[in-house]
N, C-alpha and C positions, 0 to 999 in steps of 0.2 A: 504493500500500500504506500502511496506517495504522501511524504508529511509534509505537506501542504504548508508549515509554518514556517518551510523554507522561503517563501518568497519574500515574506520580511528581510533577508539579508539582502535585496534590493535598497531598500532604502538608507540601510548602515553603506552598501558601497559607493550611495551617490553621492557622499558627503566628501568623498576623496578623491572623485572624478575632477575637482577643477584643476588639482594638481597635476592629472594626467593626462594635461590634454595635449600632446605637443604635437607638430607638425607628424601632418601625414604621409608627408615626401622628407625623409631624415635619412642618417645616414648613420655609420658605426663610429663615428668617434666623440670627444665631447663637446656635449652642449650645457656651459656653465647656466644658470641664469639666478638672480636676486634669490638670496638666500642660501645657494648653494654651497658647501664647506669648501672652503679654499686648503684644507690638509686633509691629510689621510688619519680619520680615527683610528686610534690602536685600544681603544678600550672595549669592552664586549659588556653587551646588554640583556635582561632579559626575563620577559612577562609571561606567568604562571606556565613557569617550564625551566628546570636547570640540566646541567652538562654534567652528567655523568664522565666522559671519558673524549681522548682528542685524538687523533692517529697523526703523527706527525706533522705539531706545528707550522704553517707558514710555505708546508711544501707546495708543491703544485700536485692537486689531484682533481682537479674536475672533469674527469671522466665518471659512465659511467658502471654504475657497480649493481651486481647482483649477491644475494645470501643464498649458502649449502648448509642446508641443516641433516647433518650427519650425526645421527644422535642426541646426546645432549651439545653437542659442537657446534659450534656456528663460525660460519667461514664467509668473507667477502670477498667476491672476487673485483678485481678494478685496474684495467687498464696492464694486464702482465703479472700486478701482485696477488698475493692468497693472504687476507689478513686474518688471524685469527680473534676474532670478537665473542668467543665465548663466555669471557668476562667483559661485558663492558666498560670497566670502569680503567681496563689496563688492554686495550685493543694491541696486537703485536704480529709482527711481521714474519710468515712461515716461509715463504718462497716469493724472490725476486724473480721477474721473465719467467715466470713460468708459462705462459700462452703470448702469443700475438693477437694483437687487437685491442679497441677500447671500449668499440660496439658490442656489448657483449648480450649472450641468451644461456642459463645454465638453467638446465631440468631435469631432473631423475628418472630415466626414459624402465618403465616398469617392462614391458615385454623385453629387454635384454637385461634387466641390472644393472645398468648402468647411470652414472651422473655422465650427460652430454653437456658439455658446451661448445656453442655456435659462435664464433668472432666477424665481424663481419670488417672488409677491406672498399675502400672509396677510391674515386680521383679526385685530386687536386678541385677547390673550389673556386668559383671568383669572386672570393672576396676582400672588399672593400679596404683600401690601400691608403698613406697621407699625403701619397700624390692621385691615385684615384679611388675617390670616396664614394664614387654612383659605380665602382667596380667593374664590369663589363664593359658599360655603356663607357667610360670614361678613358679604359684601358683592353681595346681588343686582343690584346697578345696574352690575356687572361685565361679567354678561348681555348689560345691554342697549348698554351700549358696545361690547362685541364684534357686536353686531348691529346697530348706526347708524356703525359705522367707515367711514369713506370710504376708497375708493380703489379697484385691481385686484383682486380674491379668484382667482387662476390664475397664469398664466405668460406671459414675454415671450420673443420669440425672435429673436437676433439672428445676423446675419453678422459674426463674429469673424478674419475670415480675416487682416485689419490688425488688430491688437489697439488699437491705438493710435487705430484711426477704425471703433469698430465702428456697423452700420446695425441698427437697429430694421425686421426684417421683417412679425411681427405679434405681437399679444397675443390671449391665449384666456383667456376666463373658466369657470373650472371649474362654474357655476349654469350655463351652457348661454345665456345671453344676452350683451347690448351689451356688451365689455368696458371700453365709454366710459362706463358708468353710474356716479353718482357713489354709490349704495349697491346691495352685491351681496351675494346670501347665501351661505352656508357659509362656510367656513375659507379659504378659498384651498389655495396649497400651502406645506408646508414643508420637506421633506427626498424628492427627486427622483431618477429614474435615466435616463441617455441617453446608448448608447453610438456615435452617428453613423450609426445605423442609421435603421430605419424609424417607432420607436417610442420614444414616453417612456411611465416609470411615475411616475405623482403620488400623491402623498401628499395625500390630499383629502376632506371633505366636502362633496359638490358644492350640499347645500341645507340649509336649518335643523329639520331630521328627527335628525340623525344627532347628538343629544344625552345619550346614554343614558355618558356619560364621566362615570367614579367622579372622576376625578384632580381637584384644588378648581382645578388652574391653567389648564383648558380645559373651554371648554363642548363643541366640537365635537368626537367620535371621528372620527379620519380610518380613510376607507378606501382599496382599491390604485383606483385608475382609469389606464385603457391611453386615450392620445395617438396617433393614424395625424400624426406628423408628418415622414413623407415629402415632403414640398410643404411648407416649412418656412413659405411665407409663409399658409397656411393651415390649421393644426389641428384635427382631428376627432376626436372622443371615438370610442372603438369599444370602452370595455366600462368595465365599475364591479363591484367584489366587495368587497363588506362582511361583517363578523360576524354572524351571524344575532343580531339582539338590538340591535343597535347603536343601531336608530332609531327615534323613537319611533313607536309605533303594534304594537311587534315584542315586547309588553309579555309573551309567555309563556316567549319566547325568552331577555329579560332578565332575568327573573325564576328560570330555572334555570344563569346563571352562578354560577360560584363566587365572582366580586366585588360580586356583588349590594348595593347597600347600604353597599357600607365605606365608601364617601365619600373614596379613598387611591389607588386604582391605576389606571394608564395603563389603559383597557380603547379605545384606538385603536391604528390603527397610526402608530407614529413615523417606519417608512419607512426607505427606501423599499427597493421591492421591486426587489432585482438581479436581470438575466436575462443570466447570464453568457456567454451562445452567442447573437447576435440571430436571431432567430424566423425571418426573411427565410432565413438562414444552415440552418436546421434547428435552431435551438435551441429546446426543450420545457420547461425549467422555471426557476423565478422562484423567489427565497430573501428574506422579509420577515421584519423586526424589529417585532414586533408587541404591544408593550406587554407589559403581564401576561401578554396570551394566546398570549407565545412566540415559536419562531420555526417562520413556517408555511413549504411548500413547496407550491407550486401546477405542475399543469399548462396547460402554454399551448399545446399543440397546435394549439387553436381558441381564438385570440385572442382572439375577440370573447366566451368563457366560458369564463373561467379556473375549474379547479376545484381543490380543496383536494386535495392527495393526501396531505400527512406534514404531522407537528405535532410540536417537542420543547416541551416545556411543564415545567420543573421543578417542585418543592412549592409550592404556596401562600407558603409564609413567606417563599420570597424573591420572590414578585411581589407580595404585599399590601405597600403602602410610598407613600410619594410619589417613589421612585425610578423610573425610567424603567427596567423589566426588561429588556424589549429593547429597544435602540436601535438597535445596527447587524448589520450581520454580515460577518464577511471572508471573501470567496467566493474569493481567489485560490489555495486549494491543489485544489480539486474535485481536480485530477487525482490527488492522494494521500487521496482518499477522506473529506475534511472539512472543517466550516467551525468561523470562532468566532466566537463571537459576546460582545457586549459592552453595558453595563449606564448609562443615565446616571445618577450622581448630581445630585439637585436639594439637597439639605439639607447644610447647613456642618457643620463640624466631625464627622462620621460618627455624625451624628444621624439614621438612618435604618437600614435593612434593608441591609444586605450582599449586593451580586449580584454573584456570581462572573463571569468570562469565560468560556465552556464554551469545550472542545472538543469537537464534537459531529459523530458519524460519520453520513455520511448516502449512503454505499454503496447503500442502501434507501432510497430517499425515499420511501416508507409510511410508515416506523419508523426516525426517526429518533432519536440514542442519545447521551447526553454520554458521552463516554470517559472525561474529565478535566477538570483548571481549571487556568487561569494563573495563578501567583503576582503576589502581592501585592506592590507593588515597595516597598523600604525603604531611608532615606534616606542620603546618604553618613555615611561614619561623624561626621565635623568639623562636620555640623552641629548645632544646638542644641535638637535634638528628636530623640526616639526613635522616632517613626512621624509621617508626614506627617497624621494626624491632629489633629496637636498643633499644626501649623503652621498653621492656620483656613483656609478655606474650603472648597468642595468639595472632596473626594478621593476617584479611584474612574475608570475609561475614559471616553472619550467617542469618540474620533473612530479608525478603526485607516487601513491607505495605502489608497487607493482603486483599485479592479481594473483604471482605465484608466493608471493613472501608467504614463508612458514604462519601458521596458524589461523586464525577466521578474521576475517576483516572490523578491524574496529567500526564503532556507531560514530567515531570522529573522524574527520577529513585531516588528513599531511600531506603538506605539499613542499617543494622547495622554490624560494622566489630568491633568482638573485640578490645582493644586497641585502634585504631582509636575512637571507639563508632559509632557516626552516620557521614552520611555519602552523599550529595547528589548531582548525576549526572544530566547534561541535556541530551538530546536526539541527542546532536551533542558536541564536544571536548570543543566547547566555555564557558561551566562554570560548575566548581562544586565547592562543598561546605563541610566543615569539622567540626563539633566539637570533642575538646578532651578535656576530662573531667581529674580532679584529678587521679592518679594511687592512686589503694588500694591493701593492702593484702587483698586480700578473696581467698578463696584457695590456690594456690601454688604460691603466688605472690613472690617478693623480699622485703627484710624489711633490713635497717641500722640500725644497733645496736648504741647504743650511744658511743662517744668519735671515735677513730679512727679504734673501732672495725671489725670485717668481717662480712659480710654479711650472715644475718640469710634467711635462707629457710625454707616458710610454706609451706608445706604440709600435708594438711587434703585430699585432692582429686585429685584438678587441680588449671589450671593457672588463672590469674584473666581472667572472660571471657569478662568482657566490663572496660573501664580504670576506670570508678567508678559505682558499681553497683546501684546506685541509678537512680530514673525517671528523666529524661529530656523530657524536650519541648520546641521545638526549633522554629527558622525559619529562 
């Protein structure tokens, strides 16, 4: 049943919408404005929620991560390491390089016994540079780096069962050829689903068609393509569903979207598509975060030809942006009749379009319906800013728990928003909860120079994308 008393947290997030309203044509680097902190806070804040436990301070870890609960054990995997978090309060480090990859999928596949994990490999993006900030559009040899990048364009798939010695059983390249070639086309994968079943969904374009992407910081639109990786050491594509419009050649198709031309919105899918019941099992439908154009639901009856059946798509205004409209979506209440879904910020300081979290009823998966939005989280009272806006870099969701984490899904919402960090709502206005960690340079952060200097700006990439990239664990 839908609790309806969600839609009060409408009006608690309208109160923080004037802060977020920045340009809808922005870009990745900073945009200071009035009131913004001209230094990097180093002190950490934090409303009805403390920190248990850190995993190495200050390092760079925003990748991202999955948990093996192996017993009473619990293991993170992120980015090559295996951290062992069994204790919270003392997270510690079991195996460096253990796998390649940062995209990562680990499931406990029951017809063989085994723990699989899935890594997934990309091309080169184009993104947004300090001599070209519209990316692409500004710097065409971006293209063709993205299209001469060496290495895997697909996925690797190993035997995780030892975290600590896992095996490389095979690699698949999403173009359909050698995955030993030292140049392959399309995108690879970036953001994957695998729940130990018979199948993975990739986030992919499998060849250099699939160009028709408004956003300046990708050439390639990805689309869903279905993985038979039952037989783990050998992967079989058994199907590919795109936007109509997507590729080029699909020129009448493209030309009756509504992002035709802006040169601004995600018009791929960001992924990946969840199939919260495996197919194998009788599960029938698949929930994607699909850029500007929403979030779709497909039927998978007949795997091998997914079709579209429901589509929530809000107004234009908030998916024209170089924000990421939809990025995810958190499928673990289906059984109380909805999902939500959530928005990535690319642009600092909330220099960009505003996209809310819906909650979106999908009882009907024809006609699917926002009820409501999550509030906007605000900062503790002690600290030295009135909205995490002021505090610089991204702010805004990115990442919410993921449907396989050990145990039954909480009745509270966690999310991760840049800047903010983590983040966690109840299921009605009456409590949420915030930490905020240390601000770091990593990426395009801000840095004080010493004495009464100006402010130096790093840019190697982007903005800091959480306030200290290191592991937190919280409660």
């Amino acid at each position: 049943m839908i609790t309806l008393k969600l839609s009060t947290l409408v009006r608690v997030a309208s109160l923080a919408l004037a802060a977020l309203s920045g340009s809808a044509i922005a870009n990745q680097h900073p945009h200071p404005h009035k009131g913004s902190l001209d230094y990097l806070d180093r002190n950490s804040y934090a409303k009805n929620m403390r920190v248990l436990g850190v995993f190495q301070l200050g390092e760079e870890r925003g990748h991202k991560l999955q948990m093996m609960a192996i017993g009473s054990r619990r293991f993170v995997l992120q980015n090559g390491d295996v951290i062992d978090v069994s204790d919270p309060r003392v997270p510690r480090l079991v195996k460096h390089a253990a796998f390649r990859g940062s995209q990562l999928q680990v499931a406990f596949n029951k017809k063989i016994g085994k723990w699989i994990l899935i890594t997934g490999a990309s091309s080169p993006i184009t993104s947004t540079t300090a001599t070209a900030p519209n990316g692409k559009y500004d710097d065409p040899s971006l293209i063709e780096k993205t299209r001469q990048g060496p290495g895997l364009r697909g996925i690797r798939v190993w035997d995780a069962t030892d975290p600590t010695s896992t095996i490389l059983l095979s690699e698949f390249s999403t173009d359909g050829g050698d995955p030993k070639r030292k140049v392959q086309a399309g995108s690879g994968t970036h953001r994957n689903y695998y729940d130990g079943g018979d199948y993975a969904y990739l986030d992919t374009a499998p060849d250099d068609s699939f160009t028709h992407m408004e956003s300046p910081i990708r050439w390639h639109g990805n689309g869903i393509m279905v993985v038979d990786v039952s037989d783990p050491s050998s992967p079989k594509q058994v199907a590919m569903w795109w936007v109509p419009g997507q590729r080029a050649g699909e020129e009448a198709q493209y030309k009756a979207w509504r992002e035709y031309g802006d040169k601004v919105s995600f018009t791929g899918l960001h992924g990946p598509m969840y199939v919260p019941k495996k197919i194998e099992d009788g599960g029938k439908l698949g929930y994607s975060a699909y850029g500007s154009f929403g979030m779709l639901i497909h039927d998978l009856s007949d795997i091998r030809n997914p079709k579209l059946v429901g589509r929530f798509t809000p107004d234009y205004k908030y998916t024209r942006g170089t924000v990421i409209a939809f990025h995810t979506i958190d499928v673990a209440r289906l059984d109380r009749g909805f999902v939500i879904t959530n928005p990535e910020t690319l642009s600092p300081d909330c220099n960009e379009t505003y996209v809310p979290s819906w909650i979106v009823d999908v009882r009907d998966p024809a006609a699917p319906k926002a009820i409501a939005r999550l509030p906007v989280p605000t900062p503790p009272r002690e600290a030295p800013y009135k909205t995490f806006c002021d505090k610089r870099g991204r702010f805004g969701p990115h990442n919410p728990p993921h449907i396989k984490a050990p145990g039954k899904p909480a009745r509270r919402i966690h999310a991760s928003w840049p800047t903010s960090s983590r983040r966690r709502a109840a299921s009605s206005t009456s409590g949420t909860a915030t930490t905020a960690p240390p601000t770091a340079c990593s990426s395009n952060g801000i840095e004080k120079s010493s004495g009464s200097g100006p402010i130096r700006v790093c840019m190697p990439s982007r903005l800091p994308h959480s306030a200290s990239r290191s592991l937190y664990r919280c409660r």
